[in-house]
C-alpha positions in Angstrom: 134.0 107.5 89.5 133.0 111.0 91.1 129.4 110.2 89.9 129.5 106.9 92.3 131.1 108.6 94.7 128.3 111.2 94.5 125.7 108.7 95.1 127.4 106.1 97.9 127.5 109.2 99.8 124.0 110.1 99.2 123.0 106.3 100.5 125.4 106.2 103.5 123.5 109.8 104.3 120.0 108.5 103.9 120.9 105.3 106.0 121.8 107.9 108.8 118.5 109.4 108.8 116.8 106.5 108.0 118.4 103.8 110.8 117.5 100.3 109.7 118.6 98.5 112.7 117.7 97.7 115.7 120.9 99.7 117.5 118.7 103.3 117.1 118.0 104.8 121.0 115.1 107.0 119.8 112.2 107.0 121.4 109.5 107.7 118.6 106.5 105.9 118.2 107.3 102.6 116.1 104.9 101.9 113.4 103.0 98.9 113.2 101.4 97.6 110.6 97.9 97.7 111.9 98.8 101.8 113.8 99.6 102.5 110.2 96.3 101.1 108.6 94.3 103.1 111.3 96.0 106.4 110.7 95.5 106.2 107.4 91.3 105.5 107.4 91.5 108.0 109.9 93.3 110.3 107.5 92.3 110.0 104.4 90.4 112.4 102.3 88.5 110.1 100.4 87.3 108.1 103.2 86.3 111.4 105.2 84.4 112.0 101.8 81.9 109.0 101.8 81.4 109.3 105.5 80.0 112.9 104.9 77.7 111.3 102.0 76.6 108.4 104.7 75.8 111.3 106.5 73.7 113.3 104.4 72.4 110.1 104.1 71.3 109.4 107.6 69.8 113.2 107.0 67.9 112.0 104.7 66.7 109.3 106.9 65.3 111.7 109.4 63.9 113.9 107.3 61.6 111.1 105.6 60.1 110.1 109.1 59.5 113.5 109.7 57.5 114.1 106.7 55.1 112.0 108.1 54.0 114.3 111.0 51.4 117.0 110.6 53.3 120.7 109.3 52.2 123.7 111.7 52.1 127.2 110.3 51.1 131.0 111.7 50.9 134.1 109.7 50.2 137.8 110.6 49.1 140.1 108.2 48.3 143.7 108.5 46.7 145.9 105.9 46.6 149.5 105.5 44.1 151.1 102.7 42.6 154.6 101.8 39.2 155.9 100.1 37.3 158.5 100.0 33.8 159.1 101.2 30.8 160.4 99.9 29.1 162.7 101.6 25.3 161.7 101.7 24.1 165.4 102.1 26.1 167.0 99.2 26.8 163.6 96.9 30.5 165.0 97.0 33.7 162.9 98.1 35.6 164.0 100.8 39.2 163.4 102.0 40.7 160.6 102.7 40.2 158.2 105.3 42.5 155.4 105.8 42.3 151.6 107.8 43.7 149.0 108.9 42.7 145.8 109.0 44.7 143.0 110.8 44.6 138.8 110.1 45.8 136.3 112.3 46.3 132.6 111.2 47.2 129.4 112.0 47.0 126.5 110.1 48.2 122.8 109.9 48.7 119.7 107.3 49.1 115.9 107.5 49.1 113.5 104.6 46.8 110.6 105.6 47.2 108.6 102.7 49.9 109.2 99.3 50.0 105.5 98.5 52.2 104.2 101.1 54.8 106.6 98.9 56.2 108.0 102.5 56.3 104.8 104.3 58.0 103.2 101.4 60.5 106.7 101.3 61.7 105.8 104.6 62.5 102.3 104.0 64.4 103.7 100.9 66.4 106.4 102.7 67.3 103.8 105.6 68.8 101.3 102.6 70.3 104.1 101.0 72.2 105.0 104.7 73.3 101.5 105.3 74.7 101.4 101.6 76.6 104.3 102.3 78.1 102.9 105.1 79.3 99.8 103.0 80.7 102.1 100.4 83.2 103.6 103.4 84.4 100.3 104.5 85.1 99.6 101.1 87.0 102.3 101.1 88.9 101.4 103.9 89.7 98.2 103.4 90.9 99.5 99.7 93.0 101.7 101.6 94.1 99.3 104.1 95.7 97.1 101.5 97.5 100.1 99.6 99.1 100.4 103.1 99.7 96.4 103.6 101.9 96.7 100.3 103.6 99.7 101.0 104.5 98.1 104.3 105.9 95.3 102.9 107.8 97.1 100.1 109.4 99.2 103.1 110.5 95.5 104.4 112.0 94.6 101.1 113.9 97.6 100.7 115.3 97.0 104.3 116.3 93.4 103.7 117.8 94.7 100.3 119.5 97.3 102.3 121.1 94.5 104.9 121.6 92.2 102.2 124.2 94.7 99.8 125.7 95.7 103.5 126.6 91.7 104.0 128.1 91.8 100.9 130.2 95.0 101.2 131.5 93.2 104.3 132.5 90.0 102.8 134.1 92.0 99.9 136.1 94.2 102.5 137.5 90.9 103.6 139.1 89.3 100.4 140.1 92.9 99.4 141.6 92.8 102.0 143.5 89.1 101.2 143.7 90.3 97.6 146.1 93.2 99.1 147.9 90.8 101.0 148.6 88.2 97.9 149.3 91.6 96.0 152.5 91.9 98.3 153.7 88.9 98.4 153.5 88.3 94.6 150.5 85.7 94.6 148.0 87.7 92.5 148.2 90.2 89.7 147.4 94.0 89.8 144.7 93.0 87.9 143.2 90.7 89.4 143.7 92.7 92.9 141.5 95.9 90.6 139.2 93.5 90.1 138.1 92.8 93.8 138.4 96.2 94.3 136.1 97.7 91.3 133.1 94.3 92.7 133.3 96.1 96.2 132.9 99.7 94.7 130.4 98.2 92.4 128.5 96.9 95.9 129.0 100.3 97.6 126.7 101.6 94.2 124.0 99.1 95.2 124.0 99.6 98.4 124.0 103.5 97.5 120.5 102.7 95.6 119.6 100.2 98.1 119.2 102.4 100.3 118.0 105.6 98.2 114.9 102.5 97.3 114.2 102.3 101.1 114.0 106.0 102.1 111.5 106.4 98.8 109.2 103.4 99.8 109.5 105.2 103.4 108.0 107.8 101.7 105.6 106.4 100.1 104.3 104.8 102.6 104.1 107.6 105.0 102.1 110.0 101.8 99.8 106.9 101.6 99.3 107.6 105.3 99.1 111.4 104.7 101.5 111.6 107.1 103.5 114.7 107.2 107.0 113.1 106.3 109.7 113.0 108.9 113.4 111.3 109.2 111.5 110.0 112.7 109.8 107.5 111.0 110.5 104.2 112.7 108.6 100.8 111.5 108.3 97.9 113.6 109.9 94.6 111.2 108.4 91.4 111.7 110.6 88.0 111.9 109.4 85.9 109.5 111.4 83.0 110.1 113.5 81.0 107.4 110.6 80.2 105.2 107.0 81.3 104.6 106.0 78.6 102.4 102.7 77.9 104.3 102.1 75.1 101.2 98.4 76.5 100.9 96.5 74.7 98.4 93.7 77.4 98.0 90.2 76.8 96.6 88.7 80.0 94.9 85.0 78.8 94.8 85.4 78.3 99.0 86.7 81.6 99.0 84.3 83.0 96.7 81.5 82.3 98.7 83.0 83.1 102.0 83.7 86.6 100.2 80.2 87.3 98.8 78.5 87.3 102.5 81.2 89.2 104.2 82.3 91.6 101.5 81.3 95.5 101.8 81.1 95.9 98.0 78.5 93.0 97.8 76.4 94.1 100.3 76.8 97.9 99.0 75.6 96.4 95.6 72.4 94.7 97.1 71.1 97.6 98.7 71.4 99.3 96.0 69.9 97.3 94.2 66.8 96.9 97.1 66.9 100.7 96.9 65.8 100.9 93.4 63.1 98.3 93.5 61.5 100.8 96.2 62.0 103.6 94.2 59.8 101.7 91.5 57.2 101.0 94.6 57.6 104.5 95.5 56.3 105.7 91.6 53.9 103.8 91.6 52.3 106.1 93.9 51.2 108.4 92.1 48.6 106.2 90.4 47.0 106.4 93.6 44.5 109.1 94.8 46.3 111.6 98.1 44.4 112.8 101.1 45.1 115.0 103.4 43.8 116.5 106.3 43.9 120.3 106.4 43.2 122.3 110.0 43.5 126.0 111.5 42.3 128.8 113.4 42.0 132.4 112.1 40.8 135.8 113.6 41.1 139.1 112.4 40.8 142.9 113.5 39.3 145.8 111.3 39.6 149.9 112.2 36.6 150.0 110.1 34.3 149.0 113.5 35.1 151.7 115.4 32.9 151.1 118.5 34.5 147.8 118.7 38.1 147.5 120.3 40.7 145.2 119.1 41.1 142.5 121.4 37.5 141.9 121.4 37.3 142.0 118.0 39.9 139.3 117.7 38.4 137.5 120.6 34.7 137.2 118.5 36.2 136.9 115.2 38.2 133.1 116.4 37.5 131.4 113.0 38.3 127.2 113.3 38.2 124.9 110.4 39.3 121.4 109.5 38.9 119.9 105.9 39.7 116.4 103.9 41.6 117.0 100.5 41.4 114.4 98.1 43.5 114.6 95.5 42.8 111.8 92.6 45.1 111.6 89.7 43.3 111.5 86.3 45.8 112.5 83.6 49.3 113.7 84.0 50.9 114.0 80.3 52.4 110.2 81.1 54.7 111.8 83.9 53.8 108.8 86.4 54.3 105.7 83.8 57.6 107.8 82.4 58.7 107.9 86.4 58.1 103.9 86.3 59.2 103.0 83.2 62.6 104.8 84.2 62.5 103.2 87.7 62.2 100.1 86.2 65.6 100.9 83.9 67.2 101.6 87.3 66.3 98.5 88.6 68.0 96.8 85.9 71.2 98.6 85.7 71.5 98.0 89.5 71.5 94.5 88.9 73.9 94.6 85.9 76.0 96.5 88.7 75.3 93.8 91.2 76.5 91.5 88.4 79.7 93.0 87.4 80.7 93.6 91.5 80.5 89.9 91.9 82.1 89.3 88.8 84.9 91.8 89.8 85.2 90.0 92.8 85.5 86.4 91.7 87.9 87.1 89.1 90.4 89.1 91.7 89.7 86.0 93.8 90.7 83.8 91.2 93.6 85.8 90.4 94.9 86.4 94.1 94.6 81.7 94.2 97.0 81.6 91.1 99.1 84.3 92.2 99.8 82.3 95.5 100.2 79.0 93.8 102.8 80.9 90.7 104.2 82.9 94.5 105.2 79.6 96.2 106.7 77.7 93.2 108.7 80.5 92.1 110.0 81.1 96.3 111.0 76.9 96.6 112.8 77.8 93.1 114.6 80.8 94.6 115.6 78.7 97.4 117.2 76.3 95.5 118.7 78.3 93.1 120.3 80.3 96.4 121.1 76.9 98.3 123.1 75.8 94.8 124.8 79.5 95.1 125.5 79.2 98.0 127.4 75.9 97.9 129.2 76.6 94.6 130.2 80.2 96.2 131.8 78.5 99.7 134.0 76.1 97.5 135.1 78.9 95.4 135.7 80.7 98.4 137.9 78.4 99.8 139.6 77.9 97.2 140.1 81.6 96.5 141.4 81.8 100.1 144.2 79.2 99.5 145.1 81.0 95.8 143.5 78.0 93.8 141.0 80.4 92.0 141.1 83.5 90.2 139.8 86.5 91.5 137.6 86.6 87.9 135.9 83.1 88.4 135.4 83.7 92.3 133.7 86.9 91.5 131.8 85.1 89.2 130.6 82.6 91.9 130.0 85.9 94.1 127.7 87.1 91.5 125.7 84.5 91.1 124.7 84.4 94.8 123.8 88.1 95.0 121.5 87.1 92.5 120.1 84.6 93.9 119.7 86.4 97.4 118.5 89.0 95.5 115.9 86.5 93.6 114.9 84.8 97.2 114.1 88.3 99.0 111.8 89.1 95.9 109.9 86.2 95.6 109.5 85.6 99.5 107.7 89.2 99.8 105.7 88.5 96.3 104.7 85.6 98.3 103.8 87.4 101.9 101.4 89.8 99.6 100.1 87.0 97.9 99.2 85.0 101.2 97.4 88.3 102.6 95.8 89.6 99.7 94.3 85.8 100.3 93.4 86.6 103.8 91.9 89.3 102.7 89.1 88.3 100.4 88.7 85.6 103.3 88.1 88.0 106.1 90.9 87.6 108.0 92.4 90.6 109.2 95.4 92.3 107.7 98.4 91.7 109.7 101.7 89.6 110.9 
């Protein structure tokens, strides 16, 4: 009894930092569904992670158009030596003499032909970019539908919450005509203990009720990595008395419809593109490389003494300009390895194309029978509840005039928390089900 005690407390406590109706004056910000999905993409570390890698990407970009401008280089250099001299008269050396001798330099390069192998890099590294950037909104939208079910398991928990309140409520009451029959003789102590243990029994669910709802609270607002906070205020949808929508879905439309529009597919294309370039690109070196080659020099020596230095590097302005051609004749099989291995690329890019659209079909296919199995097991729920329901007002009527025990009344009770129970399940299984839907169909996540 003390270890109930213990944890209805610990429920009625998180219910008061966690308000789930609509009485709270606060004035936080109330979550939607969709402010939720944008903090979290904004958020996220893994997201953040393959935007840097689209970056470096896009650097890469760059960098292969600007290989395809000339390079421009200058050099000093300055060189000090010491000899001895002979002298002519006496055929002996003498001391030391040192000089200095000074270059200047500048030169430049351009490749003028490598086999199309820089052209062909740049459509690579452009491919490669816009791959990137599909691999981020898959990401996102991976991370946007972690957050859609959080969300939703945050609704459950609420409507749980409500729910085992009702009941506590309703209990209240016929303990309350229980204590009343007690005194005047109707009922039994034990039937009165009865009534009494099914509401303390209620005050334990409620008690986990709503320990379930500040946990998914928490989850969700980790999946968010937001900093957790009692001031955490959801916005809950109305979703009317049913949300059978009655869909008959067709997963080779949908299929389809998902294969032009999904980030994964067009991820797995370009990368696919990208390594049929890279085979182009190896092929290149097969092919002969020219380049143009340019620069100026002049120089200064202290060994011309009658001459001073600025006219000496005026006079000794040296220009030049050559063509390199550079043809390839034997490598040790480096070239055909490069293609051969290429060519393996090639081919594990489109078993990866392959198994992305494979992947995707079979999720599709699941997410159709999951919405199908969703809405037949939500119209059973129904039922089952409307049948609870029915039997449960007769046996409360009856119990209110003293025709029925309190056992076979609780009975009756049971049976429709069960059945609400069963009906709150089932109608969020089938929310999910209808969005995950959406989802592979393009439509936006949201109520």
């Amino acid at each position: 009894m003390k270890r109930n005690v213990k944890y209805i407390v610990a429920g009625v406590s998180i219910l008061l930092l966690y308000p789930i109706t609509g009485f709270c004056q606060e004035t936080e910000k109330v979550w939607t569904l969709n402010s939720c999905i944008q903090y979290a993409l904004e958020k996220n570390i893994q997201i953040q992670q393959t935007q840097l890698v689209s970056r470096k990407k896009e650097i890469a970009g760059d960098q292969a158009k600007s290989n395809r401008y000339p390079t421009l280089n200058a050099s000093v250099n300055e060189n000090l030596g010491w000899n001895k001299s002979v002298n002519a008269g006496t055929n002996k050396y003498g001391d030391y003499t040192g000089t200095n001798n000074t270059g200047i330099a500048v030169s430049s390069s351009v490749t003028l032909f490598n086999g199309f192998k820089l052209r062909n890099t740049i459509k690579q590294a452009e491919t490669d970019f816009k791959a990137s950037q599909y691999d981020t909104k898959t990401n996102e939208e991976a991370v946007s539908l972690s957050i859609l079910n959080a969300y939703l398991q945050v609704l459950y928990s609420r409507e749980d919450v409500m729910n085992s309140q009702k009941q506590i409520e309703s209990t209240e009451e016929q303990l309350r005509l229980a204590g009343e029959r007690l005194t005047l003789g109707a009922i039994s102590q034990s039937e009165y203990l009865q009534v009494k243990s099914q509401l303390a029994s209620e005050k334990y669910t409620l008690a986990t009720a709503g320990n379930q709802f500040a946990i998914d609270k928490v989850t969700l607002m980790q999946l968010m990595e937001l900093p957790v906070t009692s001031k955490f205020n959801l916005e809950y949808p109305a979703f009317g008395d049913s949300v059978n929508q009655h869909r008959n879905p067709d997963s080779e439309s949908i299929y389809i419809t998902a294969l032009a529009i999904k980030p994964q597919i067009k991820s797995a294309g370009l990368n696919l593109q990208s390594a049929q370039e890279n085979v182009t690109i190896t092929k290149a070196g097969y092919l002969p490389q020219l380049s143009l080659t340019g620069g100026i020099s002049s120089g200064y020596s202290s060994e011309l003494e009658n001459l001073a230095y600025y006219y000496q590097v005026g006079n000794n302005i040296s220009p030049n300009v050559g063509l390199t051609l550079s043809i390839p004749i034997y490598q040790n099989s480096q070239v055909s390895n490069q293609v051969q291995t290429a060519k393996l690329d090639v081919e594990n890019a489109t078993l990866n194309m392959n198994n992305t659209k494979n992947v995707l079909r079979k999720a599709i296919e699941q997410a159709c029978v999951d919405v199908v199995s969703a809405e037949k097991e939500y119209e059973s729920s129904r039922e089952q509840h409307t049948a609870a329901l029915e039997s449960y007002q007769v046996a409360s009527e009856k119990f209110d005039q003293g025709l029925l025990s309190s056992v076979d009344f609780l009975v009756q009770k049971t049976n429709l928390i069960a059945a609400e129970s069963n009906v709150l399940a089932s109608k969020y299984t089938l929310i999910f089900s209808y969005k995950t839907l959406d989802f592979y169909s393009g439509i936006p996540l949201g109520f």
